[in-house]
PQR file with spaces between the fields and no chain letter, atoms N, CA, C, O and H, PARSE charges and radii, in Angstrom:
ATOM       1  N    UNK     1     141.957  210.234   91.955 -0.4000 1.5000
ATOM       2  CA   UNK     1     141.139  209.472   92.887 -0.0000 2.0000
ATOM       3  C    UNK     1     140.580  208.257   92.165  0.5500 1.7000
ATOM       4  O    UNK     1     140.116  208.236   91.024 -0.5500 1.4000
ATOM       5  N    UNK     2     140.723  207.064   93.179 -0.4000 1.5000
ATOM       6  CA   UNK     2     140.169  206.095   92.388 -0.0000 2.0000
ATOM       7  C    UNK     2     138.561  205.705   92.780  0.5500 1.7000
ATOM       8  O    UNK     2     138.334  205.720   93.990 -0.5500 1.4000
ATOM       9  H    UNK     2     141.100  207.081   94.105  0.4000 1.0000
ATOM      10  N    UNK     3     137.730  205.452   92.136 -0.4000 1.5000
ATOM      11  CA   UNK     3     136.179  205.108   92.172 -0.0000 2.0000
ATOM      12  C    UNK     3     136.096  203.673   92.889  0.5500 1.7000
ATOM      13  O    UNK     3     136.832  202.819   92.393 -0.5500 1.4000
ATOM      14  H    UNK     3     137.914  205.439   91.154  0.4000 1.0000
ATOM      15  N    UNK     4     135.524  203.389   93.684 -0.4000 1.5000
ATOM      16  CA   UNK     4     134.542  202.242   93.750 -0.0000 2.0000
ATOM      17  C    UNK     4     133.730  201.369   92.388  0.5500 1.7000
ATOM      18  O    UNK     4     133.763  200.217   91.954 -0.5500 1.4000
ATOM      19  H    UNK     4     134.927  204.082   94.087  0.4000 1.0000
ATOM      20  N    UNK     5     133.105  202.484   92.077 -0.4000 1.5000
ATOM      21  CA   UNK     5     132.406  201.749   90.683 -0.0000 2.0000
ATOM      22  C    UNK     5     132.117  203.099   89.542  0.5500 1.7000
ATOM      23  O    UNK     5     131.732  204.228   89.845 -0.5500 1.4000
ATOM      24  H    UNK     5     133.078  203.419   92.430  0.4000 1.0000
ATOM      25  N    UNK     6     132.411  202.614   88.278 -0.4000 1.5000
ATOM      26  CA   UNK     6     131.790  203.966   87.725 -0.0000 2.0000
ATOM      27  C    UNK     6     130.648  203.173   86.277  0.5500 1.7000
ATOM      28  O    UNK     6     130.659  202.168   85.566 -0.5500 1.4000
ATOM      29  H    UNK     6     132.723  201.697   88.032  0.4000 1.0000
ATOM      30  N    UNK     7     129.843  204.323   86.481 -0.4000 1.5000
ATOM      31  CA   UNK     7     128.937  203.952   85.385 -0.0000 2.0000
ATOM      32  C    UNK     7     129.339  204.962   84.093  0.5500 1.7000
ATOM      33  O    UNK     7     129.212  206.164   83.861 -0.5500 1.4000
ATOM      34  H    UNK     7     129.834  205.139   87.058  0.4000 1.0000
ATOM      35  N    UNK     8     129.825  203.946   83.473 -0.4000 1.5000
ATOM      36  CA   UNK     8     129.909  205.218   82.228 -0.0000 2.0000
ATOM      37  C    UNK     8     129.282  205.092   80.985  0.5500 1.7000
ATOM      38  O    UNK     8     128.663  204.133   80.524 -0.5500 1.4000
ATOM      39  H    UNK     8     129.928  202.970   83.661  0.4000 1.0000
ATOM      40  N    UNK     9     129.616  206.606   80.321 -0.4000 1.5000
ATOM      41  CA   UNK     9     128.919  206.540   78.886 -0.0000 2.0000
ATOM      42  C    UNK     9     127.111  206.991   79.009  0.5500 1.7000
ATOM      43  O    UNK     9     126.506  207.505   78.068 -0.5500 1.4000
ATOM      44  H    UNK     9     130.118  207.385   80.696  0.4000 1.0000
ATOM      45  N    UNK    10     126.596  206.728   80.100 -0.4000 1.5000
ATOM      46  CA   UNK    10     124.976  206.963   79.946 -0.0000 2.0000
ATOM      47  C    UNK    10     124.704  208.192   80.026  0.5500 1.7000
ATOM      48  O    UNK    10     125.586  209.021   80.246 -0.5500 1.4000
ATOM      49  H    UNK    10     127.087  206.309   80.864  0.4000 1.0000
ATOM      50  N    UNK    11     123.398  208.523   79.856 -0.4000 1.5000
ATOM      51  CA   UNK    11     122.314  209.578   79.665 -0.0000 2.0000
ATOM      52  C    UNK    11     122.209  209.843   80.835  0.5500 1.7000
ATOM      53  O    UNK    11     121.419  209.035   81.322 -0.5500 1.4000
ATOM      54  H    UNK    11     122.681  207.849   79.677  0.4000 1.0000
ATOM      55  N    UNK    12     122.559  210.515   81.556 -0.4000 1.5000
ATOM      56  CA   UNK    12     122.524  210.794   82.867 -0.0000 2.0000
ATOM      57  C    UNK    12     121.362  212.222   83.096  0.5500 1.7000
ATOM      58  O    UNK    12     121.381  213.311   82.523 -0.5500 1.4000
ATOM      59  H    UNK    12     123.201  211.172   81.161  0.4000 1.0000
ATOM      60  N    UNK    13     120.638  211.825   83.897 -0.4000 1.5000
ATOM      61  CA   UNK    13     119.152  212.644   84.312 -0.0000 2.0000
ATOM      62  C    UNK    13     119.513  213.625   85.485  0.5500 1.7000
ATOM      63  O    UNK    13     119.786  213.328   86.648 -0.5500 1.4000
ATOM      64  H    UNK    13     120.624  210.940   84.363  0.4000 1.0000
ATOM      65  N    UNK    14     119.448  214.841   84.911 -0.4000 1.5000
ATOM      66  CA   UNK    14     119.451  215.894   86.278 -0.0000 2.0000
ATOM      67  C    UNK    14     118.009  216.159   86.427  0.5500 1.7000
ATOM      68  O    UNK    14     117.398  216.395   85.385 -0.5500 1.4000
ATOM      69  H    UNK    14     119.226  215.082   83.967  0.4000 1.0000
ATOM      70  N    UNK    15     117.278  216.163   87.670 -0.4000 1.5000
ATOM      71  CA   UNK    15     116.144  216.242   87.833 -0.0000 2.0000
ATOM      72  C    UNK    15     115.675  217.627   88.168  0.5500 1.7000
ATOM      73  O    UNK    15     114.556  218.100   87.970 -0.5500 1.4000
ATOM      74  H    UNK    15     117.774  215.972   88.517  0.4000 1.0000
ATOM      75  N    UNK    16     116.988  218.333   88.844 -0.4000 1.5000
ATOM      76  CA   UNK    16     116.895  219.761   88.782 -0.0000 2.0000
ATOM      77  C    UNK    16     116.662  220.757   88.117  0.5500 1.7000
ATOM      78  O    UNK    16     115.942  221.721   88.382 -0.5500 1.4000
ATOM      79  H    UNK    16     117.897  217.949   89.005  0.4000 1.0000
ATOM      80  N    UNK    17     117.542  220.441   86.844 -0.4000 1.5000
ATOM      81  CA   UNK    17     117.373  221.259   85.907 -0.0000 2.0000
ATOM      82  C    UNK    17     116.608  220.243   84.840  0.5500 1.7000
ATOM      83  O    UNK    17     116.608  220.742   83.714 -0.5500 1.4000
ATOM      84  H    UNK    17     118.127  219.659   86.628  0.4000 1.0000
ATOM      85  N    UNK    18     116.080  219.194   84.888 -0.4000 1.5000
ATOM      86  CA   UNK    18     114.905  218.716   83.912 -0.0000 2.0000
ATOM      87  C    UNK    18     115.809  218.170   82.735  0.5500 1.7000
ATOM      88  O    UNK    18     115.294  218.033   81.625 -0.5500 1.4000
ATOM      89  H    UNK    18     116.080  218.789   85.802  0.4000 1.0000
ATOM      90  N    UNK    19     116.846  217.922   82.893 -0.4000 1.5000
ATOM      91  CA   UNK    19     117.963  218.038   81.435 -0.0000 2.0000
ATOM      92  C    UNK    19     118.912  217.081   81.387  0.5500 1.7000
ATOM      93  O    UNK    19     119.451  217.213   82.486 -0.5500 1.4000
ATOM      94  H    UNK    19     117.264  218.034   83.795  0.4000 1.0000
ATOM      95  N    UNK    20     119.629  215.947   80.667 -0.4000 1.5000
ATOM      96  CA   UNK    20     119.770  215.063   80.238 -0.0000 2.0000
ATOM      97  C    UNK    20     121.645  215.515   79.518  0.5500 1.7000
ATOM      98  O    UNK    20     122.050  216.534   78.959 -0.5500 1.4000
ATOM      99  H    UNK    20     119.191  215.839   79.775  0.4000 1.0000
ATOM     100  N    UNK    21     122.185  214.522   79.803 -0.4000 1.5000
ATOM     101  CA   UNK    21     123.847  214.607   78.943 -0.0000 2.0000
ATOM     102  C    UNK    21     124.296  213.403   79.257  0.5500 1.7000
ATOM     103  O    UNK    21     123.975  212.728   80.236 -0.5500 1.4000
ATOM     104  H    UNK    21     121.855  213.694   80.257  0.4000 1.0000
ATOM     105  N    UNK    22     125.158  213.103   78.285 -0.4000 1.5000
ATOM     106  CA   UNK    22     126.360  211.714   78.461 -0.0000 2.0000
ATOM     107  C    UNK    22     127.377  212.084   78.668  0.5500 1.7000
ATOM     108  O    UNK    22     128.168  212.770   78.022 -0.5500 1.4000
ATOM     109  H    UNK    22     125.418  213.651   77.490  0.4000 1.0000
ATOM     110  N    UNK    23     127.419  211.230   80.438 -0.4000 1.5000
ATOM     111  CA   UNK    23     128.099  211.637   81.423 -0.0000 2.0000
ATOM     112  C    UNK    23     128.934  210.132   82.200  0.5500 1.7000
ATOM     113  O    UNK    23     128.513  208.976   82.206 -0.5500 1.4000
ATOM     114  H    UNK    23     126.776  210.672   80.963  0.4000 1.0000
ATOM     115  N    UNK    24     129.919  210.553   82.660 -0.4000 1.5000
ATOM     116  CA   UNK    24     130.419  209.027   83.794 -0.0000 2.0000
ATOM     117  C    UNK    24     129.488  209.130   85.245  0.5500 1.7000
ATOM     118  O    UNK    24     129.095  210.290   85.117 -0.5500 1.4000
ATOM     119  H    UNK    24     130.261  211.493   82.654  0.4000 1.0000
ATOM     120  N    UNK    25     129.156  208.866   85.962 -0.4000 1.5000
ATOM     121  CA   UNK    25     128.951  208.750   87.438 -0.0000 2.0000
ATOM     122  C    UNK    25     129.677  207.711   88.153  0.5500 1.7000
ATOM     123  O    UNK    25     129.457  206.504   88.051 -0.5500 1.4000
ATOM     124  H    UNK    25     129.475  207.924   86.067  0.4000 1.0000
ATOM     125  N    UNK    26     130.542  208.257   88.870 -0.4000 1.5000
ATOM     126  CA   UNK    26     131.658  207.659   90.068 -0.0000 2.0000
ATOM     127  C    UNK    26     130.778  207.256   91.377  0.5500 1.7000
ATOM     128  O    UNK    26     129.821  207.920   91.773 -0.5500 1.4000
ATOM     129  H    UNK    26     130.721  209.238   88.953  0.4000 1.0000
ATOM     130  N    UNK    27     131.222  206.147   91.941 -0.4000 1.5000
ATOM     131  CA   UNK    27     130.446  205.709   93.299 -0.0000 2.0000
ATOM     132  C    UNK    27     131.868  205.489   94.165  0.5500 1.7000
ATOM     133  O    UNK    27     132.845  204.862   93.755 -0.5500 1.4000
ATOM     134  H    UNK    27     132.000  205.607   91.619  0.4000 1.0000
ATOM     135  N    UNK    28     131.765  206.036   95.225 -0.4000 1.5000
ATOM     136  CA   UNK    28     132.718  205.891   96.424 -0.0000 2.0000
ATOM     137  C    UNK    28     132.021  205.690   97.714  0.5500 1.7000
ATOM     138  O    UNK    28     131.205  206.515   98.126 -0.5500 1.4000
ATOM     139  H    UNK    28     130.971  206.545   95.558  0.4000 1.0000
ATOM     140  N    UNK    29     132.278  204.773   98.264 -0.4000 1.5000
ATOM     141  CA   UNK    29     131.949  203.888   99.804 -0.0000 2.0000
ATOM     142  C    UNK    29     130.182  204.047   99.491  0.5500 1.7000
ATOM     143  O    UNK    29     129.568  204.295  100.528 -0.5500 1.4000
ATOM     144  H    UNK    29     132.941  204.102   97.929  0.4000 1.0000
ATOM     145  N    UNK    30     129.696  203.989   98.800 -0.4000 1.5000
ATOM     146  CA   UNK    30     127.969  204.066   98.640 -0.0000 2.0000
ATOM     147  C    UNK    30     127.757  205.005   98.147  0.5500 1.7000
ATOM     148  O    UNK    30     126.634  204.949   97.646 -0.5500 1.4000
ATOM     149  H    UNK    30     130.195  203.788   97.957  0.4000 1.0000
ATOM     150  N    UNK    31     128.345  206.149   97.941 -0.4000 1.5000
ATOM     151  CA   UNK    31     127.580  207.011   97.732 -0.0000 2.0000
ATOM     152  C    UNK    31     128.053  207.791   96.012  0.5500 1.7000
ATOM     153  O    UNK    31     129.232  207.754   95.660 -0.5500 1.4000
ATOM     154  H    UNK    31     129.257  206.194   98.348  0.4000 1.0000
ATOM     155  N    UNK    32     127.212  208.298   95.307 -0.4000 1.5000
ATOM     156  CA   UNK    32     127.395  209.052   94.286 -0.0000 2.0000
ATOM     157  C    UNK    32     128.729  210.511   94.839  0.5500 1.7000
ATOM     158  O    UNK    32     128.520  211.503   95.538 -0.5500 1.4000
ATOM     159  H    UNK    32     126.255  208.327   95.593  0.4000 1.0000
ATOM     160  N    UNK    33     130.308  209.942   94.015 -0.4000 1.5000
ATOM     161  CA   UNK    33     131.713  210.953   94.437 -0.0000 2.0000
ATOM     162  C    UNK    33     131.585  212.068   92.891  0.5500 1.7000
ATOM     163  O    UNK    33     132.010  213.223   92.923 -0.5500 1.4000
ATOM     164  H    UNK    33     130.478  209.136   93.447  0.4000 1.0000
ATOM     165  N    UNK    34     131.044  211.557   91.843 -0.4000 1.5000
ATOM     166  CA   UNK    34     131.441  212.914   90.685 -0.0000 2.0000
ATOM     167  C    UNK    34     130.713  212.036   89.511  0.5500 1.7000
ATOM     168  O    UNK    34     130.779  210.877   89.100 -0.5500 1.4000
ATOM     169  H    UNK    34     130.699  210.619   91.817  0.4000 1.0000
ATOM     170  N    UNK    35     130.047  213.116   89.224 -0.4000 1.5000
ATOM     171  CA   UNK    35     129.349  213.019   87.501 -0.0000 2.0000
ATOM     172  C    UNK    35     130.659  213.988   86.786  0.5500 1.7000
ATOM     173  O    UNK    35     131.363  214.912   87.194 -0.5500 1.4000
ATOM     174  H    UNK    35     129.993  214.058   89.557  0.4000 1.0000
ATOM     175  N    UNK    36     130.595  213.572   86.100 -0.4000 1.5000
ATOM     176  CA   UNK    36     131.831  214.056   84.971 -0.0000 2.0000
ATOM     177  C    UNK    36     131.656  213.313   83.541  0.5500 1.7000
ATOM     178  O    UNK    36     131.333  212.144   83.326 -0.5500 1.4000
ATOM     179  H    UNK    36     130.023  212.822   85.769  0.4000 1.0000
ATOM     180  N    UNK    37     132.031  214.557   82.449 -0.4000 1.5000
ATOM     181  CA   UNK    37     131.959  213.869   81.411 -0.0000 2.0000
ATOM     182  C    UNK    37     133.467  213.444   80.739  0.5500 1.7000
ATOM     183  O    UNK    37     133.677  213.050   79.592 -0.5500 1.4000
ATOM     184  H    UNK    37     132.293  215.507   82.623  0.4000 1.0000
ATOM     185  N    UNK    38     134.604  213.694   82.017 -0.4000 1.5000
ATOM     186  CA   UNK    38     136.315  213.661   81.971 -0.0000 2.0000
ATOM     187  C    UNK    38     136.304  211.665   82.476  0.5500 1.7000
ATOM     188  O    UNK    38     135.714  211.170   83.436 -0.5500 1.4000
ATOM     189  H    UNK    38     134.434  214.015   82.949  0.4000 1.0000
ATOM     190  N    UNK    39     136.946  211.126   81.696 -0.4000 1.5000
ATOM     191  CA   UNK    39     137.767  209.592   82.366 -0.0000 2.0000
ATOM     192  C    UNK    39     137.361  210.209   83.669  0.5500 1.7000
ATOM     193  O    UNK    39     137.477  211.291   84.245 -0.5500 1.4000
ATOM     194  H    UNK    39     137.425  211.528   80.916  0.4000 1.0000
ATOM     195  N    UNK    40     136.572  208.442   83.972 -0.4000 1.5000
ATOM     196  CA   UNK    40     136.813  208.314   85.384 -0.0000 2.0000
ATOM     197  C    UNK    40     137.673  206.934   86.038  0.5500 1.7000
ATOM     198  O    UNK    40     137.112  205.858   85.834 -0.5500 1.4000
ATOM     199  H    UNK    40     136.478  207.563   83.505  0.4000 1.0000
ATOM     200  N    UNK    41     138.667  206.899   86.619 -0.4000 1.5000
ATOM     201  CA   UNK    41     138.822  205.948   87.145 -0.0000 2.0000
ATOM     202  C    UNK    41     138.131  204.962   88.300  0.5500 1.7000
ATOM     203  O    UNK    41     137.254  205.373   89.060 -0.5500 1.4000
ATOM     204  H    UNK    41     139.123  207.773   86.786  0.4000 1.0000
ATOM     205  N    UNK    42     138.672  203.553   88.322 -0.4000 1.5000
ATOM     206  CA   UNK    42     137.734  202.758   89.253 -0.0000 2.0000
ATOM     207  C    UNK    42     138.006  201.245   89.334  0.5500 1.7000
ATOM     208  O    UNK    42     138.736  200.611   88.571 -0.5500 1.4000
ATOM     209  H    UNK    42     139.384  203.219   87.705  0.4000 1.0000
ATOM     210  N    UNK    43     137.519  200.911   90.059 -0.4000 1.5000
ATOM     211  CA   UNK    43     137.956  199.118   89.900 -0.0000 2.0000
ATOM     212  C    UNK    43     137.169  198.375   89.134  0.5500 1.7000
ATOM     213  O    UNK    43     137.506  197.397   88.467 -0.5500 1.4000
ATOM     214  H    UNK    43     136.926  201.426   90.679  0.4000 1.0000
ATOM     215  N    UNK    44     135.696  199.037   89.277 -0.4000 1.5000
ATOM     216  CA   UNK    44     135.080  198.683   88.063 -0.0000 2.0000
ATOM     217  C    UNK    44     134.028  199.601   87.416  0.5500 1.7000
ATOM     218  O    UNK    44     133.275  200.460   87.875 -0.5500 1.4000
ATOM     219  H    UNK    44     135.422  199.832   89.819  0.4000 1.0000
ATOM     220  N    UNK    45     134.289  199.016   85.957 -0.4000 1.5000
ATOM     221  CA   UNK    45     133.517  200.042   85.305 -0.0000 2.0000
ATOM     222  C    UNK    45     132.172  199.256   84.878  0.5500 1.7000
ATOM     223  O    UNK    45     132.103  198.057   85.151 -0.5500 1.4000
ATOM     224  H    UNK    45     134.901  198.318   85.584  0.4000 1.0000
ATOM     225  N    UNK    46     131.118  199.884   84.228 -0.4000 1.5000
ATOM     226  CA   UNK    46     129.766  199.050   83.891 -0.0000 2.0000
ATOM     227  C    UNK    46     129.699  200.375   82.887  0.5500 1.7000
ATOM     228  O    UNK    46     129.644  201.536   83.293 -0.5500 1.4000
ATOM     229  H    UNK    46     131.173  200.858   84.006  0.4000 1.0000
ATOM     230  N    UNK    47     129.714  199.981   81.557 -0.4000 1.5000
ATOM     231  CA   UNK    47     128.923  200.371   80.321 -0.0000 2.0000
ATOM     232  C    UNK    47     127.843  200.527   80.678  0.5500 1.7000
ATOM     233  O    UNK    47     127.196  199.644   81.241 -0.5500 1.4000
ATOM     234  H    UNK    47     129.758  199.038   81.227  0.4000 1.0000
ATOM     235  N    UNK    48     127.235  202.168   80.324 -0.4000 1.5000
ATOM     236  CA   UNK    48     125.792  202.288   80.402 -0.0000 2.0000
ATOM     237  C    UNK    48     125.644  203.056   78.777  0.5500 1.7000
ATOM     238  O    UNK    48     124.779  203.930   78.714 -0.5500 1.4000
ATOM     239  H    UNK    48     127.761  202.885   79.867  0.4000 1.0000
ATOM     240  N    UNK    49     126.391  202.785   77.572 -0.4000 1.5000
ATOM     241  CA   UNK    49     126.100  203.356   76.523 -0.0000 2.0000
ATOM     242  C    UNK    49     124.450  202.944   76.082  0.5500 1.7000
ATOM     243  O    UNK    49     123.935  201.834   76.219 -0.5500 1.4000
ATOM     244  H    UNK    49     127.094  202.075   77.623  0.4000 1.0000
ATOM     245  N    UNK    50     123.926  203.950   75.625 -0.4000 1.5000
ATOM     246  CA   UNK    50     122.348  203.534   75.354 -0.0000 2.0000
ATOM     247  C    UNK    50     121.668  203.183   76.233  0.5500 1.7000
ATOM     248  O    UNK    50     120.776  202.344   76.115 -0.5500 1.4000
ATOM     249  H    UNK    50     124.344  204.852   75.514  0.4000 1.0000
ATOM     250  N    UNK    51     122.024  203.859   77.433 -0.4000 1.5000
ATOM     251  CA   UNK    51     120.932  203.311   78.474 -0.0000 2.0000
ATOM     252  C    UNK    51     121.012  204.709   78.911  0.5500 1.7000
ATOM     253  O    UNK    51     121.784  205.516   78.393 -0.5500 1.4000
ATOM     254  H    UNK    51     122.749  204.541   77.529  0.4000 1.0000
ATOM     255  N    UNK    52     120.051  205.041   80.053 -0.4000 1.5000
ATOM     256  CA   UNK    52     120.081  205.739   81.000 -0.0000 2.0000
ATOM     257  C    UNK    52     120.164  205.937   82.462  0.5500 1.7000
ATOM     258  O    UNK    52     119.255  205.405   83.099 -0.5500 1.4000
ATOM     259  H    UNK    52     119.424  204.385   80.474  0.4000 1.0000
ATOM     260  N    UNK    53     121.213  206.699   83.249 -0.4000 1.5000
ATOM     261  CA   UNK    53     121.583  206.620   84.273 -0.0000 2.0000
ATOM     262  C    UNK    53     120.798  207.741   85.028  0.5500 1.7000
ATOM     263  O    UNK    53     120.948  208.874   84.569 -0.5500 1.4000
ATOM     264  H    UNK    53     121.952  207.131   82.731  0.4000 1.0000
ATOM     265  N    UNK    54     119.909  207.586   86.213 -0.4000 1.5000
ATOM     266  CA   UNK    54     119.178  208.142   87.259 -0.0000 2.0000
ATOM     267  C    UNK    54     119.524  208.131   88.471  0.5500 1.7000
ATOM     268  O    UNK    54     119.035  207.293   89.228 -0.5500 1.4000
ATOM     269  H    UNK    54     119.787  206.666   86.585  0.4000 1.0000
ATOM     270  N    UNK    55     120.483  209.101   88.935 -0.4000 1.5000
ATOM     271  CA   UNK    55     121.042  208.675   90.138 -0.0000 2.0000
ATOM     272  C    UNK    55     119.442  209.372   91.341  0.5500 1.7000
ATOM     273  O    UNK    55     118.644  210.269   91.072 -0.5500 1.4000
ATOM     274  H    UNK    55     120.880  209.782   88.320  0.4000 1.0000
ATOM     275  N    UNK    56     119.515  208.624   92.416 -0.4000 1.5000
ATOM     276  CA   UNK    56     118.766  209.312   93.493 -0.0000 2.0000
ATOM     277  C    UNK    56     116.931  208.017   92.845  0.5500 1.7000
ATOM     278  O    UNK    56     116.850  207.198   91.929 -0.5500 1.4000
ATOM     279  H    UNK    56     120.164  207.895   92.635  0.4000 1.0000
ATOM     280  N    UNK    57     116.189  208.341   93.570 -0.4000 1.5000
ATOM     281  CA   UNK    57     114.832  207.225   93.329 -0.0000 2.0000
ATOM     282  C    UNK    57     113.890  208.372   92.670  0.5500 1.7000
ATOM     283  O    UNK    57     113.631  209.561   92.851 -0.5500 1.4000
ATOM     284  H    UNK    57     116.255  209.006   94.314  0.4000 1.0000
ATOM     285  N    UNK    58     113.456  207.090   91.615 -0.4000 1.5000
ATOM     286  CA   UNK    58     112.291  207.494   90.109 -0.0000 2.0000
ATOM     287  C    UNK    58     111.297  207.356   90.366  0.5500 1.7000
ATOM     288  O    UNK    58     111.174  206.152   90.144 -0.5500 1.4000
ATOM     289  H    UNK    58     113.666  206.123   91.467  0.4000 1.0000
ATOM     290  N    UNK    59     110.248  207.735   90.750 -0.4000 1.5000
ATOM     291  CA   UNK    59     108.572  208.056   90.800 -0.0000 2.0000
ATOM     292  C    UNK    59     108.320  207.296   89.684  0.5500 1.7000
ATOM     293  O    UNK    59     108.413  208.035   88.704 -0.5500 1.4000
ATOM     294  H    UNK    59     110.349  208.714   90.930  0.4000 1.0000
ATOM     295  N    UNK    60     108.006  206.014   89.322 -0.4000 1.5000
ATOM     296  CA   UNK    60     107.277  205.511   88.072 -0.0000 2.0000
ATOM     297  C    UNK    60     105.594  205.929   88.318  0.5500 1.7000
ATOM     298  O    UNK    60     104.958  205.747   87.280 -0.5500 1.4000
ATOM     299  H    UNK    60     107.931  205.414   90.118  0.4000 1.0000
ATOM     300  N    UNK    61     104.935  206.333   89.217 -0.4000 1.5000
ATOM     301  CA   UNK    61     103.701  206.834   89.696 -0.0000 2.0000
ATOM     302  C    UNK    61     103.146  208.049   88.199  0.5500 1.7000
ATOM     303  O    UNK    61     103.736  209.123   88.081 -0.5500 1.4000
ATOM     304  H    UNK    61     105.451  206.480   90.060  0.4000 1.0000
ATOM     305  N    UNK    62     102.001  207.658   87.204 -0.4000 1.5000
ATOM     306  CA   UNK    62     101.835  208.862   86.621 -0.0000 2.0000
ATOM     307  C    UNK    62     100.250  208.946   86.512  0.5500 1.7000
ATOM     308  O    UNK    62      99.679  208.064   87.154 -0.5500 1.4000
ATOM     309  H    UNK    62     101.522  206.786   87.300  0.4000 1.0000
ATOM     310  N    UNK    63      99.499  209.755   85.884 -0.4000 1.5000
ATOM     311  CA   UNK    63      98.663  209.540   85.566 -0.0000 2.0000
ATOM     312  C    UNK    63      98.158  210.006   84.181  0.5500 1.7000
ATOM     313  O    UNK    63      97.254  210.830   84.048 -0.5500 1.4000
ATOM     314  H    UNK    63      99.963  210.471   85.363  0.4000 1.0000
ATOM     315  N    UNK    64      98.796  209.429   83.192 -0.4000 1.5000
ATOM     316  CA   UNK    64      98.936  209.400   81.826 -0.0000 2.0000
ATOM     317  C    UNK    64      97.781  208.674   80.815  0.5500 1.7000
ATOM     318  O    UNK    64      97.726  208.883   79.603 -0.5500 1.4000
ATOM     319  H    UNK    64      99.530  208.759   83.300  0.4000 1.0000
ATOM     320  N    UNK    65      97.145  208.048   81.341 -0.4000 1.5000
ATOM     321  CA   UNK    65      95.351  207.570   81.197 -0.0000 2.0000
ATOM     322  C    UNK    65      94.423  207.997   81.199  0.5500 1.7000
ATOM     323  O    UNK    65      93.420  207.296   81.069 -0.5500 1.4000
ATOM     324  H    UNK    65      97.190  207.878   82.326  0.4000 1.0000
């Protein structure tokens, strides 16, 4: 299968299980198609080495003060 877009190489955030791996994430017609840490194909790819990938919306809201 070919991807829409894939982000690869990043730190990818499961929020479920609280826990963190370097992983690809595939995008097909909008939407998140497969986290995998296997080649992903795609038309385009975007390097996320040293960064981190958060799929779904981040609460920057804390109260750490």
């Amino acid at each position: 299968m070919t991807h829409d877009l894939v982000f690869c190489g990043g730190n990818v955030v499961d929020t479920r299980t609280k826990t963190s791996r370097i992983a690809n994430v595939a995008v097909k017609n909008g939407k998140i198609s497969c986290i995998s840490e296997q080649l992903l194909f795609s038309y385009r790819i975007i390097d996320m080495r040293g960064k981190w990938v958060c799929p779904g919306f981040i609460d920057t809201h804390s109260h750490l003060d």
